[in-house]
Structure formats: structure tokens, C-alpha cells
VOGU-70997 format. One record per residue: x, y, z of N, C-alpha, C, CB in turn. Coordinates in steps of 0.02 Angstrom, whole numbers, plus 50000, padded with zeros to 5 digits. Atoms other than C-alpha are relative to their C-alpha. Glycine has a CB too. Layout:
// residues N
XYZXYZXYZXYZ ...
***
This chain:
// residues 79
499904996250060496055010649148500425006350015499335001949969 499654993649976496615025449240500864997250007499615003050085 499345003250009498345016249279500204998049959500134996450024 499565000950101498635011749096500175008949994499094996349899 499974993050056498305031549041500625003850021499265006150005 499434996249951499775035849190500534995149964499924999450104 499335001450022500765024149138500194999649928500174994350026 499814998550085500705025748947500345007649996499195000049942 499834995350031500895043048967500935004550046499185004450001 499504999449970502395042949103500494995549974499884999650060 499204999950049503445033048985500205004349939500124993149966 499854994350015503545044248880500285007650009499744999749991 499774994949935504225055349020500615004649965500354995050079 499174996350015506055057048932499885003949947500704994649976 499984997150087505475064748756499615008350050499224993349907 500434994549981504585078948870500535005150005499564998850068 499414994249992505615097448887499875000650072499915008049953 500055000949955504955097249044500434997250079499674998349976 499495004049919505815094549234500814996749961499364989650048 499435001550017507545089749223499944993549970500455000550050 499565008350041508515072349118499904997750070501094999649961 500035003149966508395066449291499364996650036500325002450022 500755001249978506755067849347499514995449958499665006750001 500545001750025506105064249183499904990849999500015003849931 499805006250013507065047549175499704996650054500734999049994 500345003549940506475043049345499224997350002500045004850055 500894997950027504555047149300500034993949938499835011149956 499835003350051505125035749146500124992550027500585003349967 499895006649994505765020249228499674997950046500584998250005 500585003949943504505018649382499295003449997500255000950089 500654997550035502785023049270499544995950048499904998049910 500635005849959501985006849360500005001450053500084991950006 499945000249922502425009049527499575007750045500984999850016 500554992750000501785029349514499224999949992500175004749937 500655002249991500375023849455499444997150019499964999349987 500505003149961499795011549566499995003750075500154992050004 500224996849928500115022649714499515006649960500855003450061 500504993150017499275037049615499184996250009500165003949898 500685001849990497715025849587499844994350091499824995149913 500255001249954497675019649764499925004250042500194996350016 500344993949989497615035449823499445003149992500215002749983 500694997450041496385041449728499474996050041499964997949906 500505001849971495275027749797499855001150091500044993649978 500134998849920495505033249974499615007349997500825000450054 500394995449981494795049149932499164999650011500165004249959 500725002249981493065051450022499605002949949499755002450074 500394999850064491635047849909500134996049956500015005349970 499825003450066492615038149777500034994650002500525001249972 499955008650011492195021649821499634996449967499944996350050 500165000450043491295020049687499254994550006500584998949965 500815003849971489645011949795499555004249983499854998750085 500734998449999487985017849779499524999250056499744996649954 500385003049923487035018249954500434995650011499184996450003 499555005449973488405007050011499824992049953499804999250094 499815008050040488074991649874500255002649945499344994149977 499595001150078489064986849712500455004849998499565000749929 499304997550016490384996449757500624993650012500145007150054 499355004050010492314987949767500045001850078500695002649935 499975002049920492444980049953500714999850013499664992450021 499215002249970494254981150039499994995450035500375004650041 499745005449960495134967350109500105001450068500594997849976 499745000449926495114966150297500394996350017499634998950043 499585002649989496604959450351500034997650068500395003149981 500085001149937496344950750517500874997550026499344994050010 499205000649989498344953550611499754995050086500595010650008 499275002950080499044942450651499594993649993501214997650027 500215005950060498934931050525500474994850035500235001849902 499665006349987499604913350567500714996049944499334995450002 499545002950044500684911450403499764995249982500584998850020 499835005850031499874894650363499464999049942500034994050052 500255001350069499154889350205499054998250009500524992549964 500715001250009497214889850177499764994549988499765003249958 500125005950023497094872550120500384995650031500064999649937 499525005049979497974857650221499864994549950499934997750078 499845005450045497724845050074500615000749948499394998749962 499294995450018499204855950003500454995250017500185007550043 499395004749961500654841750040500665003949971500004990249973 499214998850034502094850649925500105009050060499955001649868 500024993749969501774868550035500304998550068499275003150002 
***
């Protein structure tokens, strides 16, 4: 929800008096991309992982490197 309210309100960027025609246009044409680094940020700050005693919060992906490249499924024939 938070990444909708950034990006609804950063297209709207150009009608603002605010920061230069350049800035605003910029702020204007990459609303999504601001926003998803703004809200992944946000979740790195400590505390905000939104657990409770460590359950029912939102678990990150561990990425075990390196990865092999090959497909999770070998009954896959067109992959």
C-alpha cells in the first residue's frame, strides 16, 4: 500500500512548483522504481520486520550462491 501512495503521489511530480522541470519530470517518469527501492529500504530498517517475537512476520529469501542455473522441475521438456 505504501508503494501505491509513492507512486500515485510521484506522478503527479510535474504539476508540483517544486524542484526544478527536470527533477520533477524524473520523479514523474520513474514513480515505480523510487518506490520500490523506497519501500525496500524501509524494510531493512531495524525493528520493521513486521514479526512479533520472531513469528508471522514476512521471511526473506535466502539465496544459496551459487545457484546451478537449472530448472526446479526436470519433467519441464520445452525448458
Amino acid at each position: 500500500m505504501l508503494a501505491f501512495i509513492i507512486c500515485w503521489n510521484l506522478h503527479f511530480a510535474e504539476t508540483w512548483m517544486y524542484f526544478t522541470r527536470e527533477i520533477r519530470t524524473f520523479l514523474s517518469s520513474y514513480n515505480l522504481a523510487i518506490a520500490t527501492i523506497i519501500v525496500t529500504a524501509l524494510s531493512y530498517i531495524p525493528g520493521a520486520d513486521q514479526a512479533s517475537n520472531g513469528h508471522g512476520g514476512i521471511e526473506r529469501v535466502h539465496v544459496k550462491a551459487p545457484w546451478d542455473w537449472q530448472p526446479t522441475d526436470q519433467s519441464r521438456s520445452w525448458i
